[in-house]
Backbone as a ProteinNet text record, in pm:
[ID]
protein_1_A
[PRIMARY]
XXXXXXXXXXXXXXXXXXXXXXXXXXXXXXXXXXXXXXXXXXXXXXXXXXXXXXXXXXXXXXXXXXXXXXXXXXXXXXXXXXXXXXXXXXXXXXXXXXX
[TERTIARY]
8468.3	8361.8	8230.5	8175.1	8059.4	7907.4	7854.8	7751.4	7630.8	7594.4	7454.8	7336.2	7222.8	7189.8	7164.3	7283.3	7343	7234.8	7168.8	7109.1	7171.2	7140.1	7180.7	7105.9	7099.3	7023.7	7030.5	7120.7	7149.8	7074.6	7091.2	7079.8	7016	7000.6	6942.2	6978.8	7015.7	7061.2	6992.4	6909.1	6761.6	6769.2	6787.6	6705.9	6660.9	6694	6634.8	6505.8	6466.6	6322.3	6238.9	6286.6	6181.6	6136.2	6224.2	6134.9	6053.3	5943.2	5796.7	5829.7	5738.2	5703.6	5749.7	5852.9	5878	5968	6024.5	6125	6236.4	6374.3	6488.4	6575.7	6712.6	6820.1	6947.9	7035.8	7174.5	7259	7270.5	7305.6	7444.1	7459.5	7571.6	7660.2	7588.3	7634.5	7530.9	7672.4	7570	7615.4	7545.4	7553.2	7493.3	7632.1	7619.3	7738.5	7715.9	7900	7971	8070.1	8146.8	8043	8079.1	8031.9	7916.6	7789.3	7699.2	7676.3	7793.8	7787.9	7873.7	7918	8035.4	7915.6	7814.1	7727	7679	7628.5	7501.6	7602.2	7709	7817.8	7797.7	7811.7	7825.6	7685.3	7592.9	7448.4	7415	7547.5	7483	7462.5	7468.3	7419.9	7512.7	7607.1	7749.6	7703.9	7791.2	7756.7	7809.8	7695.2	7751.4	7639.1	7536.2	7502.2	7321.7	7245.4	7097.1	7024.3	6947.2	6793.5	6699.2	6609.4	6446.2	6389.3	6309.4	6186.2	6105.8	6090.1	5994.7	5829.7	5870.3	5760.2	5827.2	5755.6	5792.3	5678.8	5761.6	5653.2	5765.7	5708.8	5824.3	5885.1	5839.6	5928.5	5934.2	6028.2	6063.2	6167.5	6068.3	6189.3	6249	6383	6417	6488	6527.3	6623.8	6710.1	6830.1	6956.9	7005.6	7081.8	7098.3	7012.4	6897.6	6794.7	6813.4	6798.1	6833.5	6718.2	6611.3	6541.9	6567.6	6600.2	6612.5	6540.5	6497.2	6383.7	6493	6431.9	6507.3	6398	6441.5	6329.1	6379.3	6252	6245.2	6396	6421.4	6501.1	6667.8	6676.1	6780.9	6807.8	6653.4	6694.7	6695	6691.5	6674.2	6805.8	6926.5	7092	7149.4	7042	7108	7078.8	7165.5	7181.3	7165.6	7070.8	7075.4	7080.6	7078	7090.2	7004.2	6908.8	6810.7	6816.2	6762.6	6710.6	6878	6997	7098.1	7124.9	7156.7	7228.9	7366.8	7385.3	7514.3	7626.5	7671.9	7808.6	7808.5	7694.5	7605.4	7703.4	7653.4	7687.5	7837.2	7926.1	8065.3	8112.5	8060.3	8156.5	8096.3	7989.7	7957.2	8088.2	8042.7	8117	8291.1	8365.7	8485.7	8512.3	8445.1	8438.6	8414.9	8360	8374.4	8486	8537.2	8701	8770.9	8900.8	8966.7	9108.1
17824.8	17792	17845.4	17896.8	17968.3	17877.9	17826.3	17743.5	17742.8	17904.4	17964.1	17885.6	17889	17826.5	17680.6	17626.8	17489.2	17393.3	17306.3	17165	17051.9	16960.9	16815.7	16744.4	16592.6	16476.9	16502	16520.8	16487	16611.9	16729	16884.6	16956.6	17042.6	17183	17289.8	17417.9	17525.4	17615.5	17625	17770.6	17878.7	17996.3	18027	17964.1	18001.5	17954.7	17996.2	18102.5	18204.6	18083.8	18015.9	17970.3	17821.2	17754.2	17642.5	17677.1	17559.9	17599	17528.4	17548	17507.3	17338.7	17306.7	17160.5	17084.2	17211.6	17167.4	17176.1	17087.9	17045.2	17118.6	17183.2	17175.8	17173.3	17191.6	17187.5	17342.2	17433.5	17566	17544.1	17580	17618.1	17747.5	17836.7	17987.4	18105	18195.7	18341.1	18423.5	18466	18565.7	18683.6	18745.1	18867.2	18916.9	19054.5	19118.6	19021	19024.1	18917.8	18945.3	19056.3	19104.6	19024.3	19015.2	18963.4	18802	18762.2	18640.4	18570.1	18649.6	18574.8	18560.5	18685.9	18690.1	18551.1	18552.1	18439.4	18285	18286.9	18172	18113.9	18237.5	18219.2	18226.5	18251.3	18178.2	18022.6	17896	17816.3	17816.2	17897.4	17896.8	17919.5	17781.9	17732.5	17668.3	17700.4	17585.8	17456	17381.6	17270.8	17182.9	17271.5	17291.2	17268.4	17126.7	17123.6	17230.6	17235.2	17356.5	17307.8	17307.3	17259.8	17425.3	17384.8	17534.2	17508	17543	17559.3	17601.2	17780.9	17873.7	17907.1	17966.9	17977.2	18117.1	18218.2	18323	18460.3	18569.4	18715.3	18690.2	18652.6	18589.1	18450.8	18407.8	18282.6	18227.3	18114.3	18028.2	17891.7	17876.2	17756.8	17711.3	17572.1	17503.6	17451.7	17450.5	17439.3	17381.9	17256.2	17182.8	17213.4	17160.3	17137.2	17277.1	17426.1	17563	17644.6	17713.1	17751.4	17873.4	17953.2	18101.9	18176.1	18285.1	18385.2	18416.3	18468.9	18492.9	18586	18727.1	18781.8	18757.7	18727.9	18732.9	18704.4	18839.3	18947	18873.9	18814.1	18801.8	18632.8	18567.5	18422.2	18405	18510.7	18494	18481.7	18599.8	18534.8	18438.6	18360	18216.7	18091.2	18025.5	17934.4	17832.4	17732.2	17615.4	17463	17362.3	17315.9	17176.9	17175.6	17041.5	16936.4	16825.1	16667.7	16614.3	16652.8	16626.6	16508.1	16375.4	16257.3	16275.5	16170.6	16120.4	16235.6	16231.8	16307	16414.5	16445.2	16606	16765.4	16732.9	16878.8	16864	16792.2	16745.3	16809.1	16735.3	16758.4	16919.1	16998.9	17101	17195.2	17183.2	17255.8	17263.1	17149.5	17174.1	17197.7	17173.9	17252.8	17454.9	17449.8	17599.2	17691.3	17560.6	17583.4	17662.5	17759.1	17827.4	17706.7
-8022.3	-8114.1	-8059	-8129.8	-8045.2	-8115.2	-8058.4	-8059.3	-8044.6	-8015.8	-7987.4	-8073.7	-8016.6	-8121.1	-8193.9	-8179.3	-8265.7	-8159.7	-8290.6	-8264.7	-8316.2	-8292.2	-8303	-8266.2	-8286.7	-8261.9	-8055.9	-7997.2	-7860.9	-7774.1	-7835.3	-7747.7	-7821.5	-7775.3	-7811.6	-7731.1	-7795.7	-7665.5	-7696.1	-7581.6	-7565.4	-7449.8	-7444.3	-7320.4	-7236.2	-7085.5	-7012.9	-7016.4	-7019	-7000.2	-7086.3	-7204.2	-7290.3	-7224.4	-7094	-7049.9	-6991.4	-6980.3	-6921.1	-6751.2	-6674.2	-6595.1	-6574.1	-6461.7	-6503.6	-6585.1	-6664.3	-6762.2	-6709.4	-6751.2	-6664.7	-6816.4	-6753.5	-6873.7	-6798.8	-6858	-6786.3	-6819.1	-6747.7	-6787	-6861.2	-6960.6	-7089.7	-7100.6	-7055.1	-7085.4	-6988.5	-6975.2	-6910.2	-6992.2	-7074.1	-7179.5	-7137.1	-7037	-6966.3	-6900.3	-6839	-6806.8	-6710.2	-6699.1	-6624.3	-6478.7	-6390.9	-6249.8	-6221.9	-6349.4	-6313.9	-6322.9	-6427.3	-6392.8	-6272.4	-6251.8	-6092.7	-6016.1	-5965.9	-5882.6	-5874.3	-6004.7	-6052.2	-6019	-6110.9	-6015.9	-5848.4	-5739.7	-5639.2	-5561.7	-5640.7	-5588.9	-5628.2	-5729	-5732.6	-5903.5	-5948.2	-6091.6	-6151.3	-6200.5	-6241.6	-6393.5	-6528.2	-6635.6	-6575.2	-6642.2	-6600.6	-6533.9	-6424.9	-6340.9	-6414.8	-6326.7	-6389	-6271	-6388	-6330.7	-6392.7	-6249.5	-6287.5	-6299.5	-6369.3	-6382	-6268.5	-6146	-6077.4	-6091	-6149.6	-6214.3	-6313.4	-6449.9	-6559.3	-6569.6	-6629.6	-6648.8	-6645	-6654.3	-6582.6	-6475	-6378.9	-6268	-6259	-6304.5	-6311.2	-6094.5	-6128.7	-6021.8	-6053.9	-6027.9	-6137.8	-5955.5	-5976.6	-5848.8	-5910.9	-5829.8	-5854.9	-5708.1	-5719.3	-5619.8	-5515.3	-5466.2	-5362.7	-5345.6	-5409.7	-5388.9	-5505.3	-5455.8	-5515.3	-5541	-5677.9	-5699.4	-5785.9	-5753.2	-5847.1	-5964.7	-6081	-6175.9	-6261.9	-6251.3	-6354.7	-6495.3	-6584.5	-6706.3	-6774.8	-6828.4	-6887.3	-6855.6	-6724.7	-6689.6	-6746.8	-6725.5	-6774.1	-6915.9	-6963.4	-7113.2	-7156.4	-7050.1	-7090.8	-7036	-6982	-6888.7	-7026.5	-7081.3	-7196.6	-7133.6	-7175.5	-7124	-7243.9	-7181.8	-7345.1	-7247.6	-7340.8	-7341.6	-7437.1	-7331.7	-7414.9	-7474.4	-7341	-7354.7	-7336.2	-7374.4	-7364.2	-7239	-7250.3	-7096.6	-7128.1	-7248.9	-7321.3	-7351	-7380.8	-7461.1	-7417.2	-7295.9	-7244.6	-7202.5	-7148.6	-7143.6	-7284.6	-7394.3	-7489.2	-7568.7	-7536.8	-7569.8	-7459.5	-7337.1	-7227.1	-7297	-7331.4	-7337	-7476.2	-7640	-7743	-7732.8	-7616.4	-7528.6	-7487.2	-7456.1	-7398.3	-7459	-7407.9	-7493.1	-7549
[MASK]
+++++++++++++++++++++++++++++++++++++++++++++++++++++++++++++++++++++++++++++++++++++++++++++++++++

């Protein structure tokens, strides 16, 4: 089911690039070639997985378990995150994902 996009009372799924400074989401999707998302995997940046916005701007820095990482622009724009998620939100988004 592909869910890009999709709101509800619980979530919202945006770009990462589009939180500001301070803003928290829970990563959903890497909407990018596999290679680059394994990378991004094995730095820490897992769906599933919350990120604070540190800096917000072309070079973005977001943290991920007590782990701070640069992220230009361009790249967080294919990092999906889904905000203002409730207890269940992202659980039941993550496995409607599922094959």
């Amino acid at each position: 089911m592909d869910l890009e996009g999709r709101q509800c009372e619980s979530f919202a799924e945006v770009p990462l690039c589009t939180l500001s400074t301070g803003g928290e989401g829970r990563l959903v999707a890497l909407d990018m070639p596999v290679d680059q998302a394994h990378r991004l995997r094995q730095m820490g940046l897992c769906e599933g997985q919350r990120l604070s916005v540190i800096r917000a701007g072309r070079r973005m820095i977001v943290e991920a378990m007590d782990t701070r990482i640069g992220l230009d622009r361009d790249l967080a724009a294919r990092l999906r995150v889904c905000i203002g998620d409730s207890a269940g939100s992202v659980e039941l988004l993550m496995s409607e994902r599922s094959p």
